[in-house]
VOMI-302957 format. One line per 5 residues: number of its first residue (from 1); for each residue x, y, z of C-alpha. Coordinates in pm, 1 decimal. Example, Ala and Ser with C-alpha at 12.3 -4.5 7.8 and 13.67 -1.06 7.14 Angstrom:
BEGIN
1> 1230.0,-450.0,780.0 | 1367.0,-106.0,714.0
END
This chain:
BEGIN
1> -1416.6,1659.2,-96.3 | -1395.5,1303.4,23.6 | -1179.4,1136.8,281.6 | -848.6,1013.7,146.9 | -803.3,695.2,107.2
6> -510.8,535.1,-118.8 | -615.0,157.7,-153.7 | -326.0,-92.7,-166.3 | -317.1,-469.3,-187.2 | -87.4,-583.9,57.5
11> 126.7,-894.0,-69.1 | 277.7,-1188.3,93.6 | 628.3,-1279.5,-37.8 | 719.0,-1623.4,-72.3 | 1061.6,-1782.8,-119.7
16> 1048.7,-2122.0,-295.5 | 1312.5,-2294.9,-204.7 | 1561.6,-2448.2,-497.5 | 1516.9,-2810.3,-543.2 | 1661.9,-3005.5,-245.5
21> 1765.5,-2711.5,-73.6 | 1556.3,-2682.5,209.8 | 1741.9,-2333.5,356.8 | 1434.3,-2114.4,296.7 | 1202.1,-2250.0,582.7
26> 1497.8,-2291.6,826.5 | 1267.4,-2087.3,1062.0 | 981.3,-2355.6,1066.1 | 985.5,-2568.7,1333.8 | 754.3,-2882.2,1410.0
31> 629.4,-2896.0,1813.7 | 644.5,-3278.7,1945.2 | 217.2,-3303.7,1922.7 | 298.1,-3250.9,1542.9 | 201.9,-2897.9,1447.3
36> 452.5,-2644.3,1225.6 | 506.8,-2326.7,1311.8 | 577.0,-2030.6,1070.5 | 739.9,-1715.8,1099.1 | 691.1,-1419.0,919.6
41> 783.0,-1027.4,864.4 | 738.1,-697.2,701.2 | 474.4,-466.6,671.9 | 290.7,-288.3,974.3 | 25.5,-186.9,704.2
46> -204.9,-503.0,738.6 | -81.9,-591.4,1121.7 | -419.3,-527.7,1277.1 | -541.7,-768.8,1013.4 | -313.8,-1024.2,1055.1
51> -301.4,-1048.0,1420.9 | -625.2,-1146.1,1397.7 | -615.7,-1400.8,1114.1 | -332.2,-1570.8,1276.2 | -475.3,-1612.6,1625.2
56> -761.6,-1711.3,1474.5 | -616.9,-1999.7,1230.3 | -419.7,-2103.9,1547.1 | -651.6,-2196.5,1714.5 | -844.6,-2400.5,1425.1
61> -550.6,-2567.1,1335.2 | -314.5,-2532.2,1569.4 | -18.9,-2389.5,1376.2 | 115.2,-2158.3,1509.7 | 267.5,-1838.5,1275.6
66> 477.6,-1550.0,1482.7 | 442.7,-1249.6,1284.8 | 681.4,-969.5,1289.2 | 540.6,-622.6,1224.7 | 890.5,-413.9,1071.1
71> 793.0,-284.8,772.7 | 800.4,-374.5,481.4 | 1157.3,-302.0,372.9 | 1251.9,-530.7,693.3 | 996.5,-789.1,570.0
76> 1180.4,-784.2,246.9 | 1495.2,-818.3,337.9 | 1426.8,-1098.9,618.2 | 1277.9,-1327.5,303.4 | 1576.2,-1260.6,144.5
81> 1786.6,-1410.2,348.8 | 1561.7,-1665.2,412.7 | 1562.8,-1641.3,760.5 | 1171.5,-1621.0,778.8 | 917.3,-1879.0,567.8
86> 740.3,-1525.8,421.1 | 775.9,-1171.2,376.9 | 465.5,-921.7,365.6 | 511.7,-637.7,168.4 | 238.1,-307.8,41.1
91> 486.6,-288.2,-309.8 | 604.3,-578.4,-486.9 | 953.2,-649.2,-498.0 | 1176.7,-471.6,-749.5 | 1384.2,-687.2,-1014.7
96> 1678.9,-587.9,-814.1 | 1534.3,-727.6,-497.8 | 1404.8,-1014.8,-644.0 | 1769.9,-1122.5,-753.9 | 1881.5,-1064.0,-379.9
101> 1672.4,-1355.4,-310.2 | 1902.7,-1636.0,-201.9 | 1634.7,-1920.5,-198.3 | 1504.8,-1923.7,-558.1 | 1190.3,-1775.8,-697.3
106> 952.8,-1536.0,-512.6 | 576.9,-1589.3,-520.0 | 346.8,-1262.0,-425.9 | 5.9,-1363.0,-313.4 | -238.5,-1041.8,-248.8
111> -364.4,-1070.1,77.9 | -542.7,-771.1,190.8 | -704.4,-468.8,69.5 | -607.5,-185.8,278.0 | -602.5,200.5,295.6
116> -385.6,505.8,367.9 | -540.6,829.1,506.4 | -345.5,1166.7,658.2 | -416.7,1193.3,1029.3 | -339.7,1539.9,1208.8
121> -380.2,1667.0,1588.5 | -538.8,1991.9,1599.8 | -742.3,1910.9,1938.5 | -940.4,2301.1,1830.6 | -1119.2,2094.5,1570.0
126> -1367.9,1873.5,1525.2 | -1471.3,1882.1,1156.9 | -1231.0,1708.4,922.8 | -989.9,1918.5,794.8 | -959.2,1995.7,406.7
131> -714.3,1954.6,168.6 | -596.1,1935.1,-192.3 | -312.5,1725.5,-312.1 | -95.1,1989.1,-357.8 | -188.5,2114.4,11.7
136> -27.7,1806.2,133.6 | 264.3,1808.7,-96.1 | 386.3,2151.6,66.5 | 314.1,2031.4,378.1 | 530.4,1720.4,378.2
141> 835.0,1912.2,132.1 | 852.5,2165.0,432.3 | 665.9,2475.6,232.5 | 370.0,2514.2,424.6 | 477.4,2519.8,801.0
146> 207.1,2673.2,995.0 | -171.1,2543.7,988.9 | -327.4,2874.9,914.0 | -163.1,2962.7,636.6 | -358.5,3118.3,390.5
151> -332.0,2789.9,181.0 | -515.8,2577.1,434.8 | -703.7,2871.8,535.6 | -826.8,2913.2,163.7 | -941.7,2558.6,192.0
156> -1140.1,2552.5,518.8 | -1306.1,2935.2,542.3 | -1516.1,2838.7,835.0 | -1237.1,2681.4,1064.1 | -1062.7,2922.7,1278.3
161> -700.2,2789.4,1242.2 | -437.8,2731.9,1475.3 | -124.1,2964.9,1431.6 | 86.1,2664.2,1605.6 | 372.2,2496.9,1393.0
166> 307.1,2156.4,1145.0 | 494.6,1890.5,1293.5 | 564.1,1663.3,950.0 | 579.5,1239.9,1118.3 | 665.4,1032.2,810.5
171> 835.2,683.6,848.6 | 1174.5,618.1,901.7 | 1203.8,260.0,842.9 | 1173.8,106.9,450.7 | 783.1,115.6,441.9
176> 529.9,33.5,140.8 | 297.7,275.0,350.1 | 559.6,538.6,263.6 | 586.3,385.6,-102.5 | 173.7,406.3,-134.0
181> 179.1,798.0,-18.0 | 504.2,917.0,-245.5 | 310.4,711.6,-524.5 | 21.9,921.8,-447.4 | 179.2,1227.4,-437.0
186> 407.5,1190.1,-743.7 | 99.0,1145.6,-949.4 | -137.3,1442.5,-843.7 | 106.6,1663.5,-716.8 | 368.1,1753.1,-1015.1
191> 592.6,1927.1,-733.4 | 643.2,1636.0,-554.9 | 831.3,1470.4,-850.4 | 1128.2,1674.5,-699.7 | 1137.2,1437.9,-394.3
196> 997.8,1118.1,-552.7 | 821.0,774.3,-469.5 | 951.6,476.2,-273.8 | 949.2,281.6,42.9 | 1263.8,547.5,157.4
201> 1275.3,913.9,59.1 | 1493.1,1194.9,111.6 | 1224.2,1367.8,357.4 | 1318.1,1765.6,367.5 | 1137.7,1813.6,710.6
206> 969.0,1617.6,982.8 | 1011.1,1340.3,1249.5 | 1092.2,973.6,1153.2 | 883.7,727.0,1328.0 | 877.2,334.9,1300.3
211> 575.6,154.7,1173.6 | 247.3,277.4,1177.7 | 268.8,241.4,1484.9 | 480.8,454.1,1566.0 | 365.8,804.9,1355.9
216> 47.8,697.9,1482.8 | 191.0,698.9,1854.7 | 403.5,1019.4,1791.5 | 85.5,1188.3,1599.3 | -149.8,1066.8,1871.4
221> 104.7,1265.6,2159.2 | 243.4,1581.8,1983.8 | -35.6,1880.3,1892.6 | 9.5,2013.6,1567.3 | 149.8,1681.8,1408.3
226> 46.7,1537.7,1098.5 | 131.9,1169.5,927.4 | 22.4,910.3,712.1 | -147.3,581.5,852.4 | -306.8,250.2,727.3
231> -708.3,344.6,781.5 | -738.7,105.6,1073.8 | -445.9,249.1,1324.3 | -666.0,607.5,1292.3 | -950.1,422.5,1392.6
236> -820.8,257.4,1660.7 | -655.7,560.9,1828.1 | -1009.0,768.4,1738.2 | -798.2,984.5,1479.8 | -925.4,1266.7,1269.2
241> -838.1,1229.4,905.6 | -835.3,1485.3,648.6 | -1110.8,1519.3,394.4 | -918.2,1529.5,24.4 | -1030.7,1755.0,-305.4
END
């Protein structure tokens, strides 16, 4: 087994604006010693990332860009109506969303290679917990609702098991996070076809939380939960993260 990690490019979404209409950057704004500053939205994915990059080019340059970390359904919809100068999104636009866009042509530019792992809180133990695809399918459809079932169990014969309840955390805001886990678990898990892929499912159990931040934050404070998280919000909060077949 190896430690799951589903590897996305995240993209930023650009709106170029029709010729002489100028509508799409109505957000920038230029500061009297000359510098423009940008505004931006969407995914909480590459946040840590960008925080970093845009403090960063800030201070080299002095422009300023305010970042808003919503999701990436949020960051889609913002571009859209062209109320930010980019989106930043973990799946591309559909056709349909691309036609919403009121400010001409979208551009997506691949910005960051990221990576989704499943995070739990069994504070009991300290070896990374094991799991096969179809593990974490019945976990998240609601069929597997107690960590030592004999399904885990079968999977991890020298934990001893908590007989506490799974607490599912999955997103409840339009999130390519959610889109890069249902796209994982449509393809190697033929029962999850059922539910489907896409930044919004029809969860059948568990807690909605916003942004990785927040299933990290509800993960992080309920024993027993279990959620999906870009690699670097695990880190940060010292998370375990479950070992894949």
């Amino acid at each position: 087994m190896k430690a799951l990690k589903l590897a996305v490019f995240v993209l930023f979404t650009v709106a170029c604006a029709k010729e002489g209409n100028n509508s799409s950057t109505a957000s920038s704004t230029s500061s009297s010693g000359g510098s423009v500053d940008l505004t931006g939205a969407g995914a909480t994915f590459p946040y840590p990332l960008y925080s970093k990059w845009f403090d960063e080019y800030a201070k080299a340059t002095g422009v300023k860009i305010n970042y808003q970390s919503i999701g990436s359904g949020g960051g889609i919809r913002q571009l859209s109506e062209g109320t930010v100068d980019f989106g930043a999104s973990d799946s591309p636009m559909s056709d349909a969303e691309l036609a919403k866009a009121k400010f001409g042509p979208v551009l997506h530019i691949p910005t960051v290679l990221g990576a989704v792992v499943i995070t739990y809180n069994i504070p009991a133990i300290s070896a990374p917990l094991q799991l096969t695809p179809q593990a974490i399918a019945d976990i998240f459809a609601g069929k597997i609702t107690k960590w030592n079932d004999a399904r885990i169990a079968s999977l991890n014969a020298d934990v001893s098991l908590p007989s506490s309840d799974i607490l599912v955390v999955h997103r409840s805001d339009g999130s390519g996070t959610t889109y890069i886990f249902t796209d994982y678990l449509n393809t190697a898990a033929p029962s999850w076809k059922a539910i489907g892929k896409g930044k919004e499912v029809n969860w059948p159990v568990g807690l909605g939380a916003k942004g990785n931040e927040g299933v990290a934050g509800q993960v992080k404070q309920t024993p027993g939960a279990i959620g999906y998280v870009e690699l670097a919000y695990a880190k940060q909060n010292f998370f375990k993260f479950c070992a894949l077949k």
